[in-house]
MDAnalysis code that builds the backbone (N, CA, C; Angstrom):
import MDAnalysis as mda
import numpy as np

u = mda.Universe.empty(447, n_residues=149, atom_resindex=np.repeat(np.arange(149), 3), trajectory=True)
u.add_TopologyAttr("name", ["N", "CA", "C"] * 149)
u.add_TopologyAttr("resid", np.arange(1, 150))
u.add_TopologyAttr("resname", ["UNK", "UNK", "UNK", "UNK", "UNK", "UNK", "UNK", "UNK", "UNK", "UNK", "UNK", "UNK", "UNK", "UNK", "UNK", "UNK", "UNK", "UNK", "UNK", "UNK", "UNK", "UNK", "UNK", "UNK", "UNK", "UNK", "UNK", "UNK", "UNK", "UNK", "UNK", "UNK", "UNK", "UNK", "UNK", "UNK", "UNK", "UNK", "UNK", "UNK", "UNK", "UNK", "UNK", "UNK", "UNK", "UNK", "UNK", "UNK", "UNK", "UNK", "UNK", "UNK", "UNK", "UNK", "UNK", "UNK", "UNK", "UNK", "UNK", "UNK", "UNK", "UNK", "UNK", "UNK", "UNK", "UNK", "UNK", "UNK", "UNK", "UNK", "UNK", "UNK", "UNK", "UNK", "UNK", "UNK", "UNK", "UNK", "UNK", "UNK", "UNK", "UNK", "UNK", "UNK", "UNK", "UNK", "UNK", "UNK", "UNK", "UNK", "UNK", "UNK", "UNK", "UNK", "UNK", "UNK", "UNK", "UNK", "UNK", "UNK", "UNK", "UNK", "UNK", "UNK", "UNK", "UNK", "UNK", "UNK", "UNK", "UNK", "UNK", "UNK", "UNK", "UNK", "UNK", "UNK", "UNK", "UNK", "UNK", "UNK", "UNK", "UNK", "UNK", "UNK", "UNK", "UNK", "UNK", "UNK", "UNK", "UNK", "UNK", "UNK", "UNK", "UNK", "UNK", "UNK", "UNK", "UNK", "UNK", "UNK", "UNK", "UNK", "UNK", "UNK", "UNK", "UNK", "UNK", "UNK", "UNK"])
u.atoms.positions = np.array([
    [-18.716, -8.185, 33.987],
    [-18.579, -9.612, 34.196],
    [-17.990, -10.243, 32.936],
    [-16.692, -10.751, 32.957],
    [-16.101, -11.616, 32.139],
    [-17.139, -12.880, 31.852],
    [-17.619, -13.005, 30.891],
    [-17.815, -15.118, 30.258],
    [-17.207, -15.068, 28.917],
    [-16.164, -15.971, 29.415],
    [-15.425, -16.229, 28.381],
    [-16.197, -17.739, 26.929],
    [-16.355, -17.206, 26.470],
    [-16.865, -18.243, 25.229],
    [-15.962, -19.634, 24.686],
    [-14.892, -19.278, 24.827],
    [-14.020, -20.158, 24.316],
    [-14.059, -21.246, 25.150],
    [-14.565, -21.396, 26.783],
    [-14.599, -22.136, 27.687],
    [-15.728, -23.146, 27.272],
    [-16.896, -22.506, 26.534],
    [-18.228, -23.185, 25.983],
    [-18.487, -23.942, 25.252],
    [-16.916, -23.896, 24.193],
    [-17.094, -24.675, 23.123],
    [-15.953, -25.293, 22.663],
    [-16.595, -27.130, 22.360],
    [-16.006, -27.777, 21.973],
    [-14.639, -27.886, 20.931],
    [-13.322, -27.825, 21.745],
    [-11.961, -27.634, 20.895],
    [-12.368, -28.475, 20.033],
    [-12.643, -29.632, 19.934],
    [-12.132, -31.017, 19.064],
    [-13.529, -30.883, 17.864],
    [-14.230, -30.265, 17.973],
    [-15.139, -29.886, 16.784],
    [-14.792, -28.573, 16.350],
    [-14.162, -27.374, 17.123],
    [-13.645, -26.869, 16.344],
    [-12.334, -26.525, 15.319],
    [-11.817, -28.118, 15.551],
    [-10.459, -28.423, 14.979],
    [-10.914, -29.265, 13.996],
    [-11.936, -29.948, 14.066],
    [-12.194, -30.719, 13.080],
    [-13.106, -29.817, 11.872],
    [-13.635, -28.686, 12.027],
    [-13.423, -27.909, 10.923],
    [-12.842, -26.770, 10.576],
    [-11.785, -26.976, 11.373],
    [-11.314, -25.831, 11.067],
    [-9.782, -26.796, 9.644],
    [-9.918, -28.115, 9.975],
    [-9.188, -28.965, 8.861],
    [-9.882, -29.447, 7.745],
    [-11.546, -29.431, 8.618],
    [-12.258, -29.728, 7.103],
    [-11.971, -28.581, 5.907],
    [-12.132, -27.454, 6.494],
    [-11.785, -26.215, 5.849],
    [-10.552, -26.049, 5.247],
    [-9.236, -26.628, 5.827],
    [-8.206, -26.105, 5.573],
    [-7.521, -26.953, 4.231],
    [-8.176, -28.380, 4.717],
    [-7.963, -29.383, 3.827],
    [-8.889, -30.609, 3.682],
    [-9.461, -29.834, 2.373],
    [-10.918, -29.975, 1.742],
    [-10.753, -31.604, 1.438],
    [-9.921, -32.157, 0.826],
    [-9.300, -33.681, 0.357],
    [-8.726, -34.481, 1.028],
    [-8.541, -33.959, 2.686],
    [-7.900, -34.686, 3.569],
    [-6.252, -34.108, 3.965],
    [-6.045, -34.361, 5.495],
    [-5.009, -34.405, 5.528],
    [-3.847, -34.935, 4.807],
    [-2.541, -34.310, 4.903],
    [-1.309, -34.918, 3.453],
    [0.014, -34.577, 3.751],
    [1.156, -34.870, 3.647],
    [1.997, -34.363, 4.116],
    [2.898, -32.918, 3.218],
    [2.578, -32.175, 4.000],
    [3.077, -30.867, 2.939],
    [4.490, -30.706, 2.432],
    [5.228, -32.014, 2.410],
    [6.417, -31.524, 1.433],
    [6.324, -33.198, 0.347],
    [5.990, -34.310, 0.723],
    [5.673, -34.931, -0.732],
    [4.201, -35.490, -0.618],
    [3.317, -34.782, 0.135],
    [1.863, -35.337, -0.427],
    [1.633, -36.732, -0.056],
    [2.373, -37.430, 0.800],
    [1.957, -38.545, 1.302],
    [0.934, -38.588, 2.352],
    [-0.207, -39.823, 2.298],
    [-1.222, -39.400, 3.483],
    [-1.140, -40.764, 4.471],
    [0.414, -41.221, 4.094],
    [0.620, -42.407, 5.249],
    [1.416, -41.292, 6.330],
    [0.017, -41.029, 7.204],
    [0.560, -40.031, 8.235],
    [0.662, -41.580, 9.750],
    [1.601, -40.665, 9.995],
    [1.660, -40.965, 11.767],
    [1.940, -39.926, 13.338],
    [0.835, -40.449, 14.132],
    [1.021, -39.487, 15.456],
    [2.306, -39.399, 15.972],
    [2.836, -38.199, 15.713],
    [3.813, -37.541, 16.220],
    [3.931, -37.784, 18.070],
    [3.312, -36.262, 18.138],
    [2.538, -35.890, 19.331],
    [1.703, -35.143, 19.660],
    [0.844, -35.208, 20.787],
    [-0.697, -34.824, 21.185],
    [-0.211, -34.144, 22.135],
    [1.025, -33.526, 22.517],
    [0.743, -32.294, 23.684],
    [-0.273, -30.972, 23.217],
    [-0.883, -30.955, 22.565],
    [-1.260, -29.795, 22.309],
    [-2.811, -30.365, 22.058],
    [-3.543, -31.194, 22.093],
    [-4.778, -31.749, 21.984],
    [-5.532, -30.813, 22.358],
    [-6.824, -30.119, 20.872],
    [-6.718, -31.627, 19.593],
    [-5.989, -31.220, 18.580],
    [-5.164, -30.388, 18.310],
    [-4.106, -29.972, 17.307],
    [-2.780, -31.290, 17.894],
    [-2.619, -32.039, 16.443],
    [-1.973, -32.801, 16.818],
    [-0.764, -33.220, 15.420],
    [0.333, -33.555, 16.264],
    [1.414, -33.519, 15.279],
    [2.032, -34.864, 14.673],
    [1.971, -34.424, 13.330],
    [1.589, -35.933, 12.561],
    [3.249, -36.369, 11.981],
    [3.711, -37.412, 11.670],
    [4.901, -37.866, 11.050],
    [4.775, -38.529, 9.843],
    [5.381, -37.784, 8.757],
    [4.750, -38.490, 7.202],
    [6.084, -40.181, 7.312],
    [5.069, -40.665, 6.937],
    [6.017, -42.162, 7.763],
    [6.931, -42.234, 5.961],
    [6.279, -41.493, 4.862],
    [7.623, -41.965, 3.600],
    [9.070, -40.753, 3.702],
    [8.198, -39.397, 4.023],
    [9.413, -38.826, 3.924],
    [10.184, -38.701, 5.645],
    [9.364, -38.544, 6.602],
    [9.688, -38.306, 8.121],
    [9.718, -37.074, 8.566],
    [8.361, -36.110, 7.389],
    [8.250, -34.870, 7.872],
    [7.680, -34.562, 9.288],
    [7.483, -33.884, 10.207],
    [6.665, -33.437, 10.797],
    [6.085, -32.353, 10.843],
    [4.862, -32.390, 11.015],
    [4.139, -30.921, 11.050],
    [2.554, -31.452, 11.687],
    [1.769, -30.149, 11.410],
    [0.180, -30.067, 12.421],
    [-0.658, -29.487, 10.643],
    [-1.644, -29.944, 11.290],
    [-2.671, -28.926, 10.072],
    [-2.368, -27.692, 9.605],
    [-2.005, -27.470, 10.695],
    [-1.897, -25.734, 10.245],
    [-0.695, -25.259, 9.908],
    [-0.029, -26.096, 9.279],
    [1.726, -26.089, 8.529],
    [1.270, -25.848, 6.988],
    [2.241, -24.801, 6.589],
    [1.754, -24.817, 5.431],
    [0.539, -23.221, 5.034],
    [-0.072, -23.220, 6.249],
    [-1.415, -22.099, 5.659],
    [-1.158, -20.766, 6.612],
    [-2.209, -20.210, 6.313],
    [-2.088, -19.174, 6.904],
    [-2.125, -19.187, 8.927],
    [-2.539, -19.862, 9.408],
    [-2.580, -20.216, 10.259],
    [-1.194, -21.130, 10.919],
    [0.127, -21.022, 10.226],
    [1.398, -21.325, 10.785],
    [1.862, -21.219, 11.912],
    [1.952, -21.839, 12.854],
    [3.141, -21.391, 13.977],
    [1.966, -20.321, 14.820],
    [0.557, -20.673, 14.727],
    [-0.519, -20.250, 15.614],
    [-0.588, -20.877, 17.187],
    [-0.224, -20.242, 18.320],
    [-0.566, -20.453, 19.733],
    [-1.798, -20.984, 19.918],
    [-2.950, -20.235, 19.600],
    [-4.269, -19.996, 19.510],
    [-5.185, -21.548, 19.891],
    [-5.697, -21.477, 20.358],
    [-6.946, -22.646, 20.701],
    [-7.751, -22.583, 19.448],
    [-8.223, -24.000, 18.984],
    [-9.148, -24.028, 18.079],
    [-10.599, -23.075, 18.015],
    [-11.304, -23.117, 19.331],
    [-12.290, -22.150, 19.416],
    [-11.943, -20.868, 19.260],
    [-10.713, -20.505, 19.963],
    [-10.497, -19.216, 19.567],
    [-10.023, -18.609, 18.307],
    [-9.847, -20.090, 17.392],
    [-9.505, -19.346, 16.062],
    [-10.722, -19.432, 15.381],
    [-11.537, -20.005, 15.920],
    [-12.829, -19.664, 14.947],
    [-14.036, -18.673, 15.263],
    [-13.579, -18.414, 16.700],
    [-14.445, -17.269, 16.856],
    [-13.324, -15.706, 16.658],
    [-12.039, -15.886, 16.309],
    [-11.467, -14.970, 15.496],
    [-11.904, -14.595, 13.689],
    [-11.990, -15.770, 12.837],
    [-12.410, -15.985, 11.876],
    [-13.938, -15.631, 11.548],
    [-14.951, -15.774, 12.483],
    [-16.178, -15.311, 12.692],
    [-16.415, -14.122, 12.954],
    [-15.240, -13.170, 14.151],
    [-15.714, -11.924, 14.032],
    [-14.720, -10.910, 12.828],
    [-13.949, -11.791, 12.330],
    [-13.405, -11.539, 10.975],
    [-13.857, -10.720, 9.367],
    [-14.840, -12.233, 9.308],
    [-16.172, -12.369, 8.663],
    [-17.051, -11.104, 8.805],
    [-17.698, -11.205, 9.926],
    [-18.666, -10.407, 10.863],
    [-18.102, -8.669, 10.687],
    [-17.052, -8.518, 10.385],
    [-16.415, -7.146, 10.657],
    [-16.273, -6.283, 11.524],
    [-16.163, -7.289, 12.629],
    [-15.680, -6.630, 13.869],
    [-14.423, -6.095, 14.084],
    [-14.180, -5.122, 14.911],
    [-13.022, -4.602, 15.033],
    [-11.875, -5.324, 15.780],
    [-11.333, -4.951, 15.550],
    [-9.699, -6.593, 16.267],
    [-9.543, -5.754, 17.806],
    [-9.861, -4.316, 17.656],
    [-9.516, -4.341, 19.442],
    [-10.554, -4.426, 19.893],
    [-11.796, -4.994, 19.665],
    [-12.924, -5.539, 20.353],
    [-12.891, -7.147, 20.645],
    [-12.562, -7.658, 19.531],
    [-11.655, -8.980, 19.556],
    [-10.512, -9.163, 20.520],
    [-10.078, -8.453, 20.527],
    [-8.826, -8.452, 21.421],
    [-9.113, -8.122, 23.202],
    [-9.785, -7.562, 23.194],
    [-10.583, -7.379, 24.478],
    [-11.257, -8.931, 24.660],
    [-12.077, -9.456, 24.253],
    [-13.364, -10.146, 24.350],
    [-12.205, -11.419, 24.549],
    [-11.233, -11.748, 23.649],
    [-10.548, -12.485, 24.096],
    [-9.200, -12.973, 24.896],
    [-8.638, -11.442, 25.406],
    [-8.260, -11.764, 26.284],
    [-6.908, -11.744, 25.597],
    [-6.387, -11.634, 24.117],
    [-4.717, -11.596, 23.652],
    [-4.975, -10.011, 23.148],
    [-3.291, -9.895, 23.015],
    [-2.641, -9.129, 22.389],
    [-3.069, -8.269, 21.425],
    [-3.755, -7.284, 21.016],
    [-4.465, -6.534, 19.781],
    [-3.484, -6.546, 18.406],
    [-2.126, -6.439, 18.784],
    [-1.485, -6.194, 17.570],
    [-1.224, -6.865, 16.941],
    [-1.220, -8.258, 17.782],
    [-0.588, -9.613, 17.384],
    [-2.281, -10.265, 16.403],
    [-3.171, -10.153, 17.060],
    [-4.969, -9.998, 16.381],
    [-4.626, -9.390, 15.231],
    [-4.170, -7.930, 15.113],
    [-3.994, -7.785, 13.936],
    [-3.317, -7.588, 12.484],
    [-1.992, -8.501, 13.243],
    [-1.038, -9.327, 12.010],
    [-1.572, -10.186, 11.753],
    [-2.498, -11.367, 12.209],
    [-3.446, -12.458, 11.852],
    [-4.074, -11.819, 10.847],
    [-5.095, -10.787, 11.300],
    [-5.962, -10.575, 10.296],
    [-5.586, -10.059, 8.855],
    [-4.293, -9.297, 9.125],
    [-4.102, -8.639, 7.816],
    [-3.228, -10.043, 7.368],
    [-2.299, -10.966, 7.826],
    [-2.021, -12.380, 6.906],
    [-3.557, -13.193, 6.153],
    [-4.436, -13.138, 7.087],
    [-5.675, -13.717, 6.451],
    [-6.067, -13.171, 5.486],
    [-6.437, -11.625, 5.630],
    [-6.977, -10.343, 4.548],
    [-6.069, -10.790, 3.310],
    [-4.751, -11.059, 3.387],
    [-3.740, -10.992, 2.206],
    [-3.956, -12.140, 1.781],
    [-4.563, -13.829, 2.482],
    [-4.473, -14.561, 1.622],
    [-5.783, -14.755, 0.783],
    [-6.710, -14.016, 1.368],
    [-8.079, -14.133, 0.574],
    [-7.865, -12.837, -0.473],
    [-7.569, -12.176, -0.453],
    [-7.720, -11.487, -1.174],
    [-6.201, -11.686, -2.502],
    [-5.596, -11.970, -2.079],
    [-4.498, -13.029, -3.457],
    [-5.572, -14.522, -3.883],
    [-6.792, -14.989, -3.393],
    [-7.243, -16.045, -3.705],
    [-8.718, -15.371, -4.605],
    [-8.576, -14.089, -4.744],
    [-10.047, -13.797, -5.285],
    [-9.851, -14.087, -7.006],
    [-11.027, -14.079, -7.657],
    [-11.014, -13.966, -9.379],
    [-10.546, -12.910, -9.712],
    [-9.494, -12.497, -10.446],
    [-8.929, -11.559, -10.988],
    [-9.882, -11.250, -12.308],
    [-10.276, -11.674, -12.950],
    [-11.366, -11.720, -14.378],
    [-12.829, -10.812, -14.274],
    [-12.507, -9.973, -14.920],
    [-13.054, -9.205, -14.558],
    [-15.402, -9.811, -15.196],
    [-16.021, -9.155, -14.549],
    [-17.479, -9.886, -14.595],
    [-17.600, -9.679, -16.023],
    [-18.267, -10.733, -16.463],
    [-18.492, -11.307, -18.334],
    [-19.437, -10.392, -18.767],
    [-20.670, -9.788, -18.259],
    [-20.977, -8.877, -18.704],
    [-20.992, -7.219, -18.683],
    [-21.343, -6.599, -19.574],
    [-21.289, -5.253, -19.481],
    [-21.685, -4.047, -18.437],
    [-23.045, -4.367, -18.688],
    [-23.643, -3.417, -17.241],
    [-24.075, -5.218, -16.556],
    [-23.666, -4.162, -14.863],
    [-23.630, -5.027, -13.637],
    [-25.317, -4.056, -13.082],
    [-26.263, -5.047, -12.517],
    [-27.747, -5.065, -11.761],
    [-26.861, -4.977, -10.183],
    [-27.391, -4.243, -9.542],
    [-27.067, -4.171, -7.993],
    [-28.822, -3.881, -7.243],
    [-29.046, -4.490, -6.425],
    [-29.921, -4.575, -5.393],
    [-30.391, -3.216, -4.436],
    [-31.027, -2.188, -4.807],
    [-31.019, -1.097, -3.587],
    [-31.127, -1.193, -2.245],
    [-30.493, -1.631, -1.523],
    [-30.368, -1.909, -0.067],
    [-31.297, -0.750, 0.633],
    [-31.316, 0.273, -0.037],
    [-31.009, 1.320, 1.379],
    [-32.582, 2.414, 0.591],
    [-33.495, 1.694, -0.027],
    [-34.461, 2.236, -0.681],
    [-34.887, 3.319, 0.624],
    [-35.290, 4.667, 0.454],
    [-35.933, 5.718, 1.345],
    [-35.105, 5.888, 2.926],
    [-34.088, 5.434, 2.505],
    [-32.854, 5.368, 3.623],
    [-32.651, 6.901, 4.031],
    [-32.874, 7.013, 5.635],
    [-33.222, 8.211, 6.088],
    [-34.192, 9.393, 5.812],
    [-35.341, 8.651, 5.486],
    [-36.237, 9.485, 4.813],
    [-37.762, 9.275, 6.426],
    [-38.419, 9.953, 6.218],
    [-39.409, 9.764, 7.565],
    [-40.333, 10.272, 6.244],
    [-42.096, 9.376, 7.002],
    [-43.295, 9.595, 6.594],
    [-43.884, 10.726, 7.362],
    [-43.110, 10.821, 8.905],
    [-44.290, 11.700, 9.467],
    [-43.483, 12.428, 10.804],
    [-43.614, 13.697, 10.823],
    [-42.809, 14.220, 11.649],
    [-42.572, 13.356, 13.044],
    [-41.500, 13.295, 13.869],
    [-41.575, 12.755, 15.061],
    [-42.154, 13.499, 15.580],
    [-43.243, 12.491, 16.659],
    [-43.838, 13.623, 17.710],
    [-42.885, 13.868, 18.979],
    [-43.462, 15.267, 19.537],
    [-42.698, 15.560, 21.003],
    [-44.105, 15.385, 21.672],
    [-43.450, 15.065, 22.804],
    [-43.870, 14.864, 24.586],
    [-44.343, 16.130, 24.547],
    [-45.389, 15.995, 25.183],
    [-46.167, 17.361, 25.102],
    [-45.832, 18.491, 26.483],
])
């Protein structure tokens, strides 16, 4: 039985952070930084295309980032980004939602490339690094399993 998720959840909240995210200071126009924006057009609601009223650029939120020239529904880019995160596999993703696997995973590896060009290059200030034992007696048993008699 198909249930599709993306049907469940609100586009217009997930566009509205998926810009809080994208642009932390507000929308702007990406070639002179003006934020005397104007509505373009709303065929695509709620991704909507803005007109910088000084220079007469047009573009959408997602001009400019990694998310360029994206088809994609807002929900579905954030429950892409979530099983991203999550480390799910893209042809499980790609199943669950219903596109293209390969095209899933040119997204992911453009995303992979911009976070990982955005990490601290500097290496940690001190000498010896403390790590957490996750996995204390990991595969270890107290007491034989019993068998069914």
């Amino acid at each position: 039985m198909d249930f599709p998720l993306t049907d469940l959840m609100d586009q217009q909240a997930c566009y509205e952070r998926i810009v809080a995210t994208l642009h932390p200071d507000g929308l702007v126009c990406p070639r002179c930084g003006g934020d005397r924006l104007g509505v373009h057009r709303k065929h695509r609601a709620p991704v909507i295309d803005y007109r910088c009223r000084d220079c007469r650029r047009v573009f959408n939120a997602y001009t400019g980032t990694a998310l360029h020239k994206t088809s994609r529904s807002p929900s579905a880019l954030i429950l892409v980004l979530r099983g991203f995160a999550q480390g799910d596999t893209t042809a499980r993703m790609a199943r669950e939602l219903g596109c293209d696997r390969m095209k899933l995973l040119a997204l992911r590896h453009k995303l992979q490339g911009n976070a990982l060009a955005g990490l601290d290059a500097d290496p940690l200030p001190d000498a010896v690094v403390e790590a957490d034992e996750c996995y204390v007696n990991a595969g270890e048993k107290r007491h034989a399993a019993s068998r069914a008699g």
